[in-house]
N, CA, C and O atoms as a Tinker XYZ file with bonds, in Angstrom:
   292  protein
     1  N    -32.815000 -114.504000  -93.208000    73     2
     2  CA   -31.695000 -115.269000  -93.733000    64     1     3
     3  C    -31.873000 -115.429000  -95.247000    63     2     4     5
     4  O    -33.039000 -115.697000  -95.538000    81     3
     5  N    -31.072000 -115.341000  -96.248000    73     3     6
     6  CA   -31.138000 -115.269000  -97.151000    64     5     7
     7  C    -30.996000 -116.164000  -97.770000    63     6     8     9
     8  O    -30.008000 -116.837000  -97.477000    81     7
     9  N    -31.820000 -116.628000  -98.865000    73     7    10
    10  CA   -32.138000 -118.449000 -100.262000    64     9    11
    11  C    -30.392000 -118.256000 -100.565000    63    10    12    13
    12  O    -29.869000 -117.267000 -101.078000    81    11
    13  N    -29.702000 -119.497000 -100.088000    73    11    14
    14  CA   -28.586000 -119.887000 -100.705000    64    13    15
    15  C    -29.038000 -120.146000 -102.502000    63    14    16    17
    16  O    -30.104000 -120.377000 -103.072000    81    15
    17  N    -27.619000 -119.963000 -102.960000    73    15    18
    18  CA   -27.967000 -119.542000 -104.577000    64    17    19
    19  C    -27.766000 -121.437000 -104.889000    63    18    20    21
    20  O    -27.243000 -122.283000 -104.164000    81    19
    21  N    -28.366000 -121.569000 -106.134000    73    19    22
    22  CA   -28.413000 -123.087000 -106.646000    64    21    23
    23  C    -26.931000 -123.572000 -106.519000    63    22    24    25
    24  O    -26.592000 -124.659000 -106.051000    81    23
    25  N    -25.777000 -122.230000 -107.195000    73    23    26
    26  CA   -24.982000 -123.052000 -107.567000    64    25    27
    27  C    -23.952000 -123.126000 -105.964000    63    26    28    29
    28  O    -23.229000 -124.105000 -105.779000    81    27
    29  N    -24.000000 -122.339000 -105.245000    73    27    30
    30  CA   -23.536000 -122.846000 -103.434000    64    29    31
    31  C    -24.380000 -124.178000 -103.459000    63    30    32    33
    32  O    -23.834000 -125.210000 -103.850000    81    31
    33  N    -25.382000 -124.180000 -103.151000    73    31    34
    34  CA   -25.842000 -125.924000 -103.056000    64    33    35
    35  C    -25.336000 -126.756000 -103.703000    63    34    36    37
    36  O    -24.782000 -127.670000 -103.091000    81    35
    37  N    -25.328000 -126.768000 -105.414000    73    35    38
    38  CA   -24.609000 -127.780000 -106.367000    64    37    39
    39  C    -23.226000 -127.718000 -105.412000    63    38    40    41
    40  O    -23.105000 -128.821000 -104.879000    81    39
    41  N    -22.363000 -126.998000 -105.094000    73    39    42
    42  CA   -20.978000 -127.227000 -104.877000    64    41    43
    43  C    -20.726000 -127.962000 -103.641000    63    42    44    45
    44  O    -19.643000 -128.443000 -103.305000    81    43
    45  N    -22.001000 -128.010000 -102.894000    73    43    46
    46  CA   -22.049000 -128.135000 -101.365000    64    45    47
    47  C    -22.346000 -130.036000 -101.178000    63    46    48    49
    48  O    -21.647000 -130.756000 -100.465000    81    47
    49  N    -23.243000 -130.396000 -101.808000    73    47    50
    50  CA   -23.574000 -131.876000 -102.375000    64    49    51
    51  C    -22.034000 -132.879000 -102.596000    63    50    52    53
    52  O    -21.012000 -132.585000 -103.217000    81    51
    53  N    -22.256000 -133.693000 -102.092000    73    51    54
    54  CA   -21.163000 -135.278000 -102.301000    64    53    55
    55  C    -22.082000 -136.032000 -103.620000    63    54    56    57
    56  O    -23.275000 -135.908000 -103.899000    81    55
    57  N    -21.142000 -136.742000 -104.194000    73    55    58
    58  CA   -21.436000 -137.500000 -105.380000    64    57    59
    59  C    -22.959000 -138.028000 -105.214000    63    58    60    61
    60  O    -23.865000 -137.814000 -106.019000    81    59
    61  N    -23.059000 -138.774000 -103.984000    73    59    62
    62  CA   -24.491000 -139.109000 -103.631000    64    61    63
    63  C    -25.710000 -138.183000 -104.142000    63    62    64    65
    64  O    -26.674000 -138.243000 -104.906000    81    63
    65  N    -25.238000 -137.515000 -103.477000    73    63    66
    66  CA   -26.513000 -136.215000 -103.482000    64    65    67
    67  C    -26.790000 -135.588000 -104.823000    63    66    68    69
    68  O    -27.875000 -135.144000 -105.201000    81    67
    69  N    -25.550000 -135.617000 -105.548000    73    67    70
    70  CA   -25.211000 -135.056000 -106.857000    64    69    71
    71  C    -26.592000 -135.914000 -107.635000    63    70    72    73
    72  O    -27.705000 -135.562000 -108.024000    81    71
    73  N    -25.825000 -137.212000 -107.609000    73    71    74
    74  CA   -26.675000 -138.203000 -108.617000    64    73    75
    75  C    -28.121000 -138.391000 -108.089000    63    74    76    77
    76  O    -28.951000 -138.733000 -108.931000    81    75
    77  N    -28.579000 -138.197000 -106.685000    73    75    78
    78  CA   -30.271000 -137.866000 -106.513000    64    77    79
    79  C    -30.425000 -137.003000 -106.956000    63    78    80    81
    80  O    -31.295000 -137.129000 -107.818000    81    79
    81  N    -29.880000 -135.588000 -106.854000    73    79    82
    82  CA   -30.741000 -134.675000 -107.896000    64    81    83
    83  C    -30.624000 -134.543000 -109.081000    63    82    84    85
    84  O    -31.239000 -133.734000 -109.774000    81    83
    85  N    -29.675000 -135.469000 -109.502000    73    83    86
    86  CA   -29.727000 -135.627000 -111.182000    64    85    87
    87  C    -31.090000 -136.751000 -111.993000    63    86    88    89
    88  O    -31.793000 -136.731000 -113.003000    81    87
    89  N    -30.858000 -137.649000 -110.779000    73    87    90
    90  CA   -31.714000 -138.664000 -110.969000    64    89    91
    91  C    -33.300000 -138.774000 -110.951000    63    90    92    93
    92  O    -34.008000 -139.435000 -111.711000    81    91
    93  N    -33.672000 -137.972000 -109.908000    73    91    94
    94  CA   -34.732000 -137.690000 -109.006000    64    93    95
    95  C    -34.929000 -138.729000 -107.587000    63    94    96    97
    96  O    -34.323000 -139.800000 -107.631000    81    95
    97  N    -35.546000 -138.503000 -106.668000    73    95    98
    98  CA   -35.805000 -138.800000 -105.023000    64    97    99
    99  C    -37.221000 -140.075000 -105.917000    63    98   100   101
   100  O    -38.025000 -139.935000 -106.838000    81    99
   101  N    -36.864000 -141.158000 -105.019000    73    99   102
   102  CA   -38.194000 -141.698000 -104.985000    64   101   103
   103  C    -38.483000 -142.695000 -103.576000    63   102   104   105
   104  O    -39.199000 -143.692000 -103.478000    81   103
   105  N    -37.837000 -142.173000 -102.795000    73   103   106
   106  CA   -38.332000 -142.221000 -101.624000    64   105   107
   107  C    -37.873000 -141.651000 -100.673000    63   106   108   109
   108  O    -36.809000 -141.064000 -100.869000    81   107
   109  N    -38.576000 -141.589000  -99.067000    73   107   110
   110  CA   -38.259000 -140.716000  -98.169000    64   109   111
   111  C    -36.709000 -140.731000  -97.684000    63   110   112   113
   112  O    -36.053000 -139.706000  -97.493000    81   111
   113  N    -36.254000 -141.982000  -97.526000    73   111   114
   114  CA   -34.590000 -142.031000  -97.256000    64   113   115
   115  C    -33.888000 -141.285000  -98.234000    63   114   116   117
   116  O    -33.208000 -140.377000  -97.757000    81   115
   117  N    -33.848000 -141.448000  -99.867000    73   115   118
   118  CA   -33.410000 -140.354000 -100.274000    64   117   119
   119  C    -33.726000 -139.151000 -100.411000    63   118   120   121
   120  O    -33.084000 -138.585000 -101.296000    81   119
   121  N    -34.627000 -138.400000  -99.764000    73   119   122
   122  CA   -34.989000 -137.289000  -99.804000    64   121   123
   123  C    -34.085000 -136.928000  -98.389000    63   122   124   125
   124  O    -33.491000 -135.852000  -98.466000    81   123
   125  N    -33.935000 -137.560000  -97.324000    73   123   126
   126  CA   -33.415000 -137.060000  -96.437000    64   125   127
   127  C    -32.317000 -137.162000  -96.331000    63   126   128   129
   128  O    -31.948000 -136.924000  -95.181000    81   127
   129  N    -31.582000 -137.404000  -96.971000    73   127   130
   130  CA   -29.913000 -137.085000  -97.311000    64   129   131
   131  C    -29.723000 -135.978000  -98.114000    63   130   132   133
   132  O    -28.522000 -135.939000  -98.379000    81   131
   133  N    -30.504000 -134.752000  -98.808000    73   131   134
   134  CA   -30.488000 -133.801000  -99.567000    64   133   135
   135  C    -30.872000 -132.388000  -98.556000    63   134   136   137
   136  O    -31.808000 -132.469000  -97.760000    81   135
   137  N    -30.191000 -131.325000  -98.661000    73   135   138
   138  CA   -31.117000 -130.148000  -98.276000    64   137   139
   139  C    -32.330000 -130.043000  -98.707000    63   138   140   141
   140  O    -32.675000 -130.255000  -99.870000    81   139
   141  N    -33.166000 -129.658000  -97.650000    73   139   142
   142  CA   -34.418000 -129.225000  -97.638000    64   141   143
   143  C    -34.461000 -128.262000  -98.985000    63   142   144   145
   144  O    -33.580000 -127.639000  -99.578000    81   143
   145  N    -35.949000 -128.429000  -99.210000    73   143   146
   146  CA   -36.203000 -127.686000 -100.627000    64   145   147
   147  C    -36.219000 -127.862000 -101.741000    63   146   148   149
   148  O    -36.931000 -127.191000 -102.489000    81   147
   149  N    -35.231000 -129.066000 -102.261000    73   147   150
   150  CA   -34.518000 -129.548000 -103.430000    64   149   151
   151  C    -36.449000 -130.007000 -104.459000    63   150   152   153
   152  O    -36.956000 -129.642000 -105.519000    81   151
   153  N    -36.952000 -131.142000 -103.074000    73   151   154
   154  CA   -38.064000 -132.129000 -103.742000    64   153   155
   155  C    -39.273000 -131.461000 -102.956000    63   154   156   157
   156  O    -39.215000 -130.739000 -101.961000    81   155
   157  N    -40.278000 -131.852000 -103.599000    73   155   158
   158  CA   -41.603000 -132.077000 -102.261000    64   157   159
   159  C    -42.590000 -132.849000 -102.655000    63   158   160   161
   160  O    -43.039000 -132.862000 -103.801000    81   159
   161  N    -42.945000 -133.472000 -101.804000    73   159   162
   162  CA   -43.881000 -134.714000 -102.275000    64   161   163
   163  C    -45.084000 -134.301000 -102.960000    63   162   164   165
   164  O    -45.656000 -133.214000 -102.889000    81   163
   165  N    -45.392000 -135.348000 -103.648000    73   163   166
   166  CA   -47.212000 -134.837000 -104.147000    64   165   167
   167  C    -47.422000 -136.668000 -103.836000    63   166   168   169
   168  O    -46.830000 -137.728000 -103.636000    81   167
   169  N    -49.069000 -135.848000 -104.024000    73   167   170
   170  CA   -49.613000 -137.760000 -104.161000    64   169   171
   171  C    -50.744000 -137.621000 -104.448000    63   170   172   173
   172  O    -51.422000 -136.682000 -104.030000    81   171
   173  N    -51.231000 -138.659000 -105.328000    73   171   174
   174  CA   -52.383000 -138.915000 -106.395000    64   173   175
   175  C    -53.219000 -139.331000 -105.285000    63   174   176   177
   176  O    -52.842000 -140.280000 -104.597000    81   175
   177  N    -54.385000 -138.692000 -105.009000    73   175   178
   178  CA   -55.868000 -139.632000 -104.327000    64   177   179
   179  C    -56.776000 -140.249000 -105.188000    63   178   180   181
   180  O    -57.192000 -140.018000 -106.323000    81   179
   181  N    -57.003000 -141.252000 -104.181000    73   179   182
   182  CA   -58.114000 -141.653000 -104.551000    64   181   183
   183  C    -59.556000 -141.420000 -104.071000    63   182   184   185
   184  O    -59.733000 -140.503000 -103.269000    81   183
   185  N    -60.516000 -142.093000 -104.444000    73   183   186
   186  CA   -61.927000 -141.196000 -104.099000    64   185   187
   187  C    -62.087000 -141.006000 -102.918000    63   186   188   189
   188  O    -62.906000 -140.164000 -102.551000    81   187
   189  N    -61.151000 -141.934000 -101.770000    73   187   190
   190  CA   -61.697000 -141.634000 -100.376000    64   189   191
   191  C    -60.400000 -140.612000  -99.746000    63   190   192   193
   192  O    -60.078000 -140.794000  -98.572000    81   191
   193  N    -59.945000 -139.939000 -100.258000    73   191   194
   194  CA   -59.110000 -138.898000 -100.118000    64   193   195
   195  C    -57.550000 -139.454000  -99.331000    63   194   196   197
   196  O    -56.743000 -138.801000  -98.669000    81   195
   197  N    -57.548000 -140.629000  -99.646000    73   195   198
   198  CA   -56.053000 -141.328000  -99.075000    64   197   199
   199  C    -54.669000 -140.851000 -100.234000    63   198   200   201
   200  O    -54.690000 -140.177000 -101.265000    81   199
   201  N    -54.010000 -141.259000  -99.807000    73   199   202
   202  CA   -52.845000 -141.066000 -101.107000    64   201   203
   203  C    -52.900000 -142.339000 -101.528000    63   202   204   205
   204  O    -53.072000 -143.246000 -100.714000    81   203
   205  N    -52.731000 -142.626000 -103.127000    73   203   206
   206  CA   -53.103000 -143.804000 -103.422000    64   205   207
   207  C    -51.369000 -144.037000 -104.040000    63   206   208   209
   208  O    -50.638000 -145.025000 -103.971000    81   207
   209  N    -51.192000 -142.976000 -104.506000    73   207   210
   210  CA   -49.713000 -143.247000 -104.943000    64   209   211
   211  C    -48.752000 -141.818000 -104.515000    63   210   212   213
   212  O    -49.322000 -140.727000 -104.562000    81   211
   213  N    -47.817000 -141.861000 -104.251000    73   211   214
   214  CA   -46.833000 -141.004000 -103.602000    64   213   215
   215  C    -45.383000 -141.128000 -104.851000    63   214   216   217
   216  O    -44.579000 -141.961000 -105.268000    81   215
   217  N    -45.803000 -139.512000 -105.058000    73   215   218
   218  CA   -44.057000 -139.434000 -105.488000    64   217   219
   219  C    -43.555000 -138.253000 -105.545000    63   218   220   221
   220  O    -44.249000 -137.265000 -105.306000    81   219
   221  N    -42.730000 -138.201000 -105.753000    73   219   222
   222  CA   -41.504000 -136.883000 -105.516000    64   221   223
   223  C    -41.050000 -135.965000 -106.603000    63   222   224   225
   224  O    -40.234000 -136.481000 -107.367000    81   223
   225  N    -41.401000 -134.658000 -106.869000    73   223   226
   226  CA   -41.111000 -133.951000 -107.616000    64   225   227
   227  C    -40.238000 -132.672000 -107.144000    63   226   228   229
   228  O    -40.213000 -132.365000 -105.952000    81   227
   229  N    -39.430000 -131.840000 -108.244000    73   227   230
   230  CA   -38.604000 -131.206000 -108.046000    64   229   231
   231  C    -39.431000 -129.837000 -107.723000    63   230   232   233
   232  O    -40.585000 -129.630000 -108.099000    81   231
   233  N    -38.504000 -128.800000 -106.834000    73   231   234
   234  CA   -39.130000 -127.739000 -106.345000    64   233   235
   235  C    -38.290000 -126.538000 -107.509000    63   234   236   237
   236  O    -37.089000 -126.732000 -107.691000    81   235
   237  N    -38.815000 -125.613000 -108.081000    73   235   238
   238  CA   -37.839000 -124.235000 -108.429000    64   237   239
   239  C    -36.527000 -124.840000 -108.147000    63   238   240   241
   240  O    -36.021000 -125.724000 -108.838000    81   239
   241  N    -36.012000 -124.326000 -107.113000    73   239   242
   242  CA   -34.814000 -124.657000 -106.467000    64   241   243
   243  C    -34.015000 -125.986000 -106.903000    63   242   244   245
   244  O    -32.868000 -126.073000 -107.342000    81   243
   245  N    -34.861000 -126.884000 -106.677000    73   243   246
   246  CA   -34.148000 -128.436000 -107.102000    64   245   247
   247  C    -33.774000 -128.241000 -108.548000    63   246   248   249
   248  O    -32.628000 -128.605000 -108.810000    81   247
   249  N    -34.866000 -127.478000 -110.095000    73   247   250
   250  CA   -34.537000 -127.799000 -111.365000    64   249   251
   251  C    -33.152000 -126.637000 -111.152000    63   250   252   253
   252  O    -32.218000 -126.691000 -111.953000    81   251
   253  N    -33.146000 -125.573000 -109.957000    73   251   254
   254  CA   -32.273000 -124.796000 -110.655000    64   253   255
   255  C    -30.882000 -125.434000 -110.175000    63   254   256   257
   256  O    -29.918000 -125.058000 -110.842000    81   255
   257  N    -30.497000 -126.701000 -108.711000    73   255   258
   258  CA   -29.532000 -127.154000 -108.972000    64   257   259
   259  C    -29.452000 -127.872000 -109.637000    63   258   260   261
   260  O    -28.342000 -127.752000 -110.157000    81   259
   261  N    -30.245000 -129.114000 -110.260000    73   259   262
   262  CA   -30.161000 -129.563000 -111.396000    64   261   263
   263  C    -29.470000 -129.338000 -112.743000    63   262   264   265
   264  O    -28.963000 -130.166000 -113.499000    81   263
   265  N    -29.592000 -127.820000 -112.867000    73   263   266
   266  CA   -29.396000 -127.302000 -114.095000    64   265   267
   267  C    -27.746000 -127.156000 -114.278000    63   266   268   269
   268  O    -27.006000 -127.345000 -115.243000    81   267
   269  N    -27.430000 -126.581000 -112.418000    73   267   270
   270  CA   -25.987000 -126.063000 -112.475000    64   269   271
   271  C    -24.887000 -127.263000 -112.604000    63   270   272   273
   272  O    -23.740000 -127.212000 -113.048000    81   271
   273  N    -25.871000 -128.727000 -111.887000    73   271   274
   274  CA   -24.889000 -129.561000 -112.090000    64   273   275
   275  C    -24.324000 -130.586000 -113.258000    63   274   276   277
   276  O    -23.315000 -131.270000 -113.433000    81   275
   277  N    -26.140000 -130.163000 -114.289000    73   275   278
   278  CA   -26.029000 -130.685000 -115.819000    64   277   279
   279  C    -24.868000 -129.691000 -116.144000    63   278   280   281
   280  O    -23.892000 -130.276000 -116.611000    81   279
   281  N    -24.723000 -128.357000 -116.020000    73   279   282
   282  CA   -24.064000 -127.219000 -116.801000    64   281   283
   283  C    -22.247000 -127.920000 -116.614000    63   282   284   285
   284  O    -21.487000 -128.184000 -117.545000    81   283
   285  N    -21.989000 -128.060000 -115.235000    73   283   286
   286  CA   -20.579000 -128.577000 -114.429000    64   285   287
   287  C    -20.190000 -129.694000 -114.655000    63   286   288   289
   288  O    -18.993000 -129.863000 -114.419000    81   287
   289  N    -20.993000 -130.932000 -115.198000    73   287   290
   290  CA   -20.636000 -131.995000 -114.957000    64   289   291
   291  C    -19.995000 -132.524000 -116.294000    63   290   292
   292  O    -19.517000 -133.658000 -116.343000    81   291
């Protein structure tokens, strides 16, 4: 199956979704209102290998809808 292109996703998104990936995800509820792919978590450990802090960064994919919807908007 073939990577839908950034700008089918940008067009595919409701205002909501628009302004999380303009904004960025900082938590799991808004990550799950977005297609898969957009974010993916990272998280800072600490020495006993727990996540000490959790946050959400953009994937390829996410800066490239990002880009189409800075370009459109």
């Amino acid at each position: 199956m073939p990577v839908p292109s950034p700008r089918r996703i940008a067009i595919s998104l409701n205002r909501e979704q628009r302004d999380l990936v303009l904004s960025g995800v900082l938590d799991f509820d808004e990550a799950d209102v977005l297609p898969k792919g957009l974010f993916e978590i990272e998280c800072w450990r600490d020495w006993e290998e727990s996540c000490e802090r959790v946050f959400w960064r953009r994937t390829w994919m996410g800066e490239a809808v990002k880009s189409v919807l800075e370009k459109y908007a």
